[in-house]
N, C-alpha and C positions, 0 to 999 in steps of 0.2 A: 504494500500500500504506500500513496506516494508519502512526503513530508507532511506535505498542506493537512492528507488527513488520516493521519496515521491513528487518531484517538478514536474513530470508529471502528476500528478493530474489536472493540469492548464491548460485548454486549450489550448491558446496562446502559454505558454511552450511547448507542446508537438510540435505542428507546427512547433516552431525554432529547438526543438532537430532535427526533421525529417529535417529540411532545413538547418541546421549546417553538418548534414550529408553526405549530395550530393555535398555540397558545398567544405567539405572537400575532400571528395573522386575522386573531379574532377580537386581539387589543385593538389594533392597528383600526380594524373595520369598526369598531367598537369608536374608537376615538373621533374619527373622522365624523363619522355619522350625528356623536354628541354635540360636535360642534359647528354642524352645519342646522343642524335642530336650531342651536341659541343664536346661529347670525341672521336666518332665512325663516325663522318659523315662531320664535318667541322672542325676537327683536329685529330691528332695522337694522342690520350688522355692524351689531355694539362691538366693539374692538374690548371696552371696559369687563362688559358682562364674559366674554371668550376668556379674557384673562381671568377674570374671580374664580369661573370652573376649574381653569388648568391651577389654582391657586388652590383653589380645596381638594384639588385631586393628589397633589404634591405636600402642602403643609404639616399633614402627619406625619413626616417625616421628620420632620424638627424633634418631635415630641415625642413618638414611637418609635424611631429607627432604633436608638440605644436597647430598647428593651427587645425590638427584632433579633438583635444581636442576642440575648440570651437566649432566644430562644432556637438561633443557630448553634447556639456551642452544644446545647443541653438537651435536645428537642428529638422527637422523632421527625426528620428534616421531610421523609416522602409525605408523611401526614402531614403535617404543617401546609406544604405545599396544593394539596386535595383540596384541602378547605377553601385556602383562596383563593384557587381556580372555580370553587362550587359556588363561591359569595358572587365571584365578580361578573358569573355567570349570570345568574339570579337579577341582578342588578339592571345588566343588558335585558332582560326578559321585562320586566316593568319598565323601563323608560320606554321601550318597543312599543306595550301596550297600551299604555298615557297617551304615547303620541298619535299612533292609530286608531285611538278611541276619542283622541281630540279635546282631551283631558288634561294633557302636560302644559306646566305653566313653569316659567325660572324659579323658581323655588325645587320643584323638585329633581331640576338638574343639580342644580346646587346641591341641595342633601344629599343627592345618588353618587356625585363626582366626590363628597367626603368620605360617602360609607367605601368608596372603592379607593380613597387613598388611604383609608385608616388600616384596611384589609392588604393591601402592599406594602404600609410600615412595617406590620409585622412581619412580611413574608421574604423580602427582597434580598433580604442579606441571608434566608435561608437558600431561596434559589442560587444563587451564586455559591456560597461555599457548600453543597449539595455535589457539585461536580466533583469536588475533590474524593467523593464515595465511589465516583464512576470510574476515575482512571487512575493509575498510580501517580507519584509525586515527581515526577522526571517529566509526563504528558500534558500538566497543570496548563502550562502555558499556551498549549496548541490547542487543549479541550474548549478554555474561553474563550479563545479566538474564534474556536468551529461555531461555541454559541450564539458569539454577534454573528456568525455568516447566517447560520439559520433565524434569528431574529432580522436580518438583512434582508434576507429571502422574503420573508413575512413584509417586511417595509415595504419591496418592491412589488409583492401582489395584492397586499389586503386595501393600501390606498386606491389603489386605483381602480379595484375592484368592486370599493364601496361607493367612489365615486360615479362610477356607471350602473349599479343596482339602486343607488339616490336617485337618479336621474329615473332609470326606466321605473320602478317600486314604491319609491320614497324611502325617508328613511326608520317611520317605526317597523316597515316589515325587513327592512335591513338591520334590527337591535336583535329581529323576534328568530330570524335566522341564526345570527350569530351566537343566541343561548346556544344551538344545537354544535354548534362548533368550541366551543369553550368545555365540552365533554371529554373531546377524544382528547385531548391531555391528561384527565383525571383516570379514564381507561388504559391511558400508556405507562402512566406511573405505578398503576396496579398490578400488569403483568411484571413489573420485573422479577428477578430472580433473587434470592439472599444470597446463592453463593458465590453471584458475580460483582458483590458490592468490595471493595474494598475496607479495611477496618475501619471504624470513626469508635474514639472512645470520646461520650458525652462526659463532659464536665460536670461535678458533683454540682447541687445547687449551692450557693453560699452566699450569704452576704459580701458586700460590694463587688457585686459583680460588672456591671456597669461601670461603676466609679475604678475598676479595675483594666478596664477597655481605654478609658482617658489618660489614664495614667500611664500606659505603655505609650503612646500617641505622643506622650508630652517629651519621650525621650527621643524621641523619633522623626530628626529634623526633614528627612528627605518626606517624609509622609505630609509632615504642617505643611511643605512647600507646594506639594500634588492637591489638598485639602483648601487651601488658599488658590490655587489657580481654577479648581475645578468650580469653589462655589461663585466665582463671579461669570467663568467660560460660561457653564452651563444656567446659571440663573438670569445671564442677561441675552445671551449668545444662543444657546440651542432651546428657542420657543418655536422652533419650524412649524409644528401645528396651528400654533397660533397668526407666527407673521405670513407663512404661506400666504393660508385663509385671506390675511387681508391684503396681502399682495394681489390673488388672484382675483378675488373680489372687487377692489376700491381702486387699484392700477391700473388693470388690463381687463377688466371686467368679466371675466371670465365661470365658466359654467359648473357643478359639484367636481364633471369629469375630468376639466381639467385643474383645477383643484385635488385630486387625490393623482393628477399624472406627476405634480410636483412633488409630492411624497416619493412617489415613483423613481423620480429622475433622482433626490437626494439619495436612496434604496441605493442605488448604481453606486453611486460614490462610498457607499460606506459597505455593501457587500464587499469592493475591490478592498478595501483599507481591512474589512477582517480576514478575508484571505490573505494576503498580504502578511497580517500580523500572524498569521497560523503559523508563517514558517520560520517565523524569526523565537529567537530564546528570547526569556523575560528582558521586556528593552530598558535603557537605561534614564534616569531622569531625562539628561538632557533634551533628546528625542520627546518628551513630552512636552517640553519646554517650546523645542521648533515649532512642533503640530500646531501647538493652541496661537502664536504668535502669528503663522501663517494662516492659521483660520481666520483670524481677523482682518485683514485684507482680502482673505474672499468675498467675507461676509458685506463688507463694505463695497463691494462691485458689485455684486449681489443686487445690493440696496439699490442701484442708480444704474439697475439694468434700463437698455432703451427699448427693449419689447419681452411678450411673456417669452419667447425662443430663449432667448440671451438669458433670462432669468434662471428658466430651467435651465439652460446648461451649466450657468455658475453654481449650481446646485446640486452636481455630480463633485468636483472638485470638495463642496465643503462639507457633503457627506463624508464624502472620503478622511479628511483632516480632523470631522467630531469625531468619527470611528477611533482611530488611528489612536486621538485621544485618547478617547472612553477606555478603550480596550489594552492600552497602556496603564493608566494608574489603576484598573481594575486587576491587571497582570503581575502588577508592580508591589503592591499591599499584597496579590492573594500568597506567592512567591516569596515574602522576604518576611511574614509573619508567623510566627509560630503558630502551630494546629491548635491547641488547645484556647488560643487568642482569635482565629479568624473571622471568626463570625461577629465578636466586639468590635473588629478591625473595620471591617467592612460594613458595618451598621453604622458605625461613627462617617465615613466614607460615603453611605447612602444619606446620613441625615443632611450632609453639607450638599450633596450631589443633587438630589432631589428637593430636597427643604429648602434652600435658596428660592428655587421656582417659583413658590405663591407667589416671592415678594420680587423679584423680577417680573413672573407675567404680568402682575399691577402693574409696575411701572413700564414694560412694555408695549403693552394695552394701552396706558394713558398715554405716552406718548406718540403711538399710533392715531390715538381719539383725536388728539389737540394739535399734531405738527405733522399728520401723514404716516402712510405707511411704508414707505421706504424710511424716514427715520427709525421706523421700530425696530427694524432690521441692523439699519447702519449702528445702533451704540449698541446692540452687542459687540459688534465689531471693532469700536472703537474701544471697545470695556477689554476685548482680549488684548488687544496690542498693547495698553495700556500693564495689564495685570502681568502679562508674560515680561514686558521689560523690569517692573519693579521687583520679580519671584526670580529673575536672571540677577539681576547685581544683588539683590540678599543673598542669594546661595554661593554666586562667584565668590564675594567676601565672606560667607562665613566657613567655606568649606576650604578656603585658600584654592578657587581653583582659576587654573592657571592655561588662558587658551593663546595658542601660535597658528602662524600661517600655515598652511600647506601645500603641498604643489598638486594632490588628488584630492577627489571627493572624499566628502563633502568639504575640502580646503580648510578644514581648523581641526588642530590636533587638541585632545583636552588633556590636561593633566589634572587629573581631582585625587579624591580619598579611593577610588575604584582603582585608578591604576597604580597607585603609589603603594597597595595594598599586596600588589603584585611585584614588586621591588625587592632587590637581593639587596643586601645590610651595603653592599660596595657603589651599588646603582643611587641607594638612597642617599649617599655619602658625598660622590656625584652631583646630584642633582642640589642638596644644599648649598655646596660651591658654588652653581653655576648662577643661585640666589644670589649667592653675597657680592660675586662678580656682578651682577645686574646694579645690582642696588649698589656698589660702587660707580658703577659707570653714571648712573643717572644722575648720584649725588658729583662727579665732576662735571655733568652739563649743565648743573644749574647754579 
């Protein structure tokens, strides 16, 4: 089997790839739908009200993520996982038939989009460290990359899929469908096998547990750096549900269909970024560092695309570089955390990643409301260049690290705590010299 997907070899693996898939592809249609409901059906496409929903779907994260984490460390992870798929299921099945009975009003999107983030606080940082039962601790890295390709997959069919069943259907018998599809995950997690799972030994319960998950965090400067970039990347920067909608909406004025092709066209970009990441070993900060910086300049072409074409095409490139991201610091924590930790790790990880969100989509809604919808788009963009230049000169200076010219790709050599860790006692000995000659030289040119 090649590189790319050498973790489906695993039985077990393969079952969750297939059940990450439906499950994605029924969010996906599930989201789309929700919010073409609030712009076209229970308002005059409030930019404001789009953001509230994505803001209650996201803000339990704030508050629940931490304790999601214990119940990654501790928990039966397949069960945990049943439940959320059977809630969020549930959920779609009632907004479906509100709407189709002509009944749904903003309130009970509102309520529905909280009950299904409160239902993801708890469960997010079990899905992700769940993998680690599927393949052994050498595959860690390729397996979450396979997962954004299959959640990628779902990006590419479920938008656009719901965007042309809105159209020909509407969209409550597009909720009422999708209960039916949010099953075959809870049936795929069912057949697995016990003797194909890998060991997880659950953490005893104990007090401070939580406050235990912080603690490790605070020693752990490359994590605050990845935690600090991702909650403003992703809080200001990846509302694509949201600025699409009003991109294709209030810009180019365009129709559900081509509204979920933009989903579509992002799919592209960030399928390629997790194949991509599948074949690489756990990547290094700074590679997270590029992504997020170079997102922001797409983001902001993006914004002041001169037709819908050009829009969506800049929307493969910045799929690709949120992927790239995401699947970076998710790779980076799961990899360099200890097991008995990962689930705290990563729940602290999901609270900034997601919890950010409410209070971004606010303000990226209101600024859509009041200055347009290419603005809403462009300060993500300006938020990431921003956030990556100040998380670049913190870490250069607190890590002493030290970057040269190069004559290949990517032309800058780093010297940090990774490579000097890798130094024989006579290279190290070396290299201080080659300080003190610097720092001579500079103090004779000035």
């Amino acid at each position: 089997m090649s590189k790319t997907f050498h973790s489906l070899q695993f039985p077990n693996y393969r079952l969750w790839f297939t059940s990450n898939f439906f499950s994605a592809t029924a969010m996906w249609v599930q989201r789309v739908a929700q919010i073409w409901i609030v712009l076209t059906i229970l308002t005059d496409n409030s930019a404001i009200a789009v953001g509230i929903v994505t803001a209650l779907q996201f803000a339990p994260q704030i508050f629940l993520g931490p304790l999601g984490g214990v119940l990654a460390d501790r928990g039966n992870r397949r069960r945990v996982i049943q439940i959320g798929q059977i809630i969020i299921a549930t959920l779609s099945l009632i907004l479906g038939i509100l709407v189709v009975t002509e009944a749904a009003q903003l309130w009970h999107v509102y309520l529905l989009a909280l009950i299904a983030g409160t239902s993801d606080a708890l469960t997010s940082a079990t899905r992700n460290t769940f993998v680690s039962e599927l393949v052994p601790p050498e595959s860690l890295p390729n397996a979450i990359s396979l997962n954004s390709t299959a959640f990628n997959i779902a990006r590419l069919i479920g938008p656009a899929t719901a965007g042309v069943m809105i159209d020909w259907f509407g969209a409550g018998w597009v909720l009422i469908v999708d209960f039916a599809l949010f099953f075959i995950p809870v049936a795929t997690l069912a057949v697995m096998r016990a003797k194909n799972f890998f060991p997880f030994t659950a953490v005893p319960r104990h007090k401070g547990m939580i406050r235990e998950g912080f603690a490790y965090i605070k020693k752990r400067t490359d994590i605050q750096g990845i935690l600090i970039l991702v909650g403003v990347i992703s809080g200001l920067g990846f509302n694509f549900q949201m600025t699409q909608a009003l991109m294709a909406t209030q810009v180019f004025g365009r129709s559900a269909g081509d509204y979920g092709l933009l989903g579509s066209a992002l799919a592209i970009g960030s399928l390629s970024g997790a194949l991509l990441a599948a074949r690489r070993a756990a990547p290094r900060f700074s590679y997270i560092l590029f992504a997020g910086f170079v997102f922001g300049f797409m983001s902001i072409g993006a914004a002041f695309a001169s037709n819908y074409w050009v829009f969506a095409l800049l929307m493969v490139p910045c799929g690709f570089l949120m992927l790239t991201f995401l699947i970076g610091c998710n790779t980076l924590i799961q990899t360099s955390v200890p097991p008995e930790l990962r689930g705290r790790a990563l729940a602290i990880y999901f609270a900034i990643n997601l919890g950010t969100t409410p209070v971004g989509a606010i303000l990226v809604g209101w600024v859509g409301e009041h200055f347009g919808a290419r603005w809403s788009l462009a300060i993500g963009g300006i938020a990431a260049l921003i956030i990556s230049l100040i998380v670049f000169v913190w870490t250069k200076s607190h890590w002493d690290v030290e970057l040269h010219r190069s004559r290949h790709w990517p032309f800058v050599s780093i010297n940090g705590p990774r490579e000097r860790a890798h130094l024989t006692d006579q290279e190290k000995a070396d290299l201080a010299a080659q300080r003190v000659r610097r720092g001579d030289e500079h103090a004779t040119e000035s």
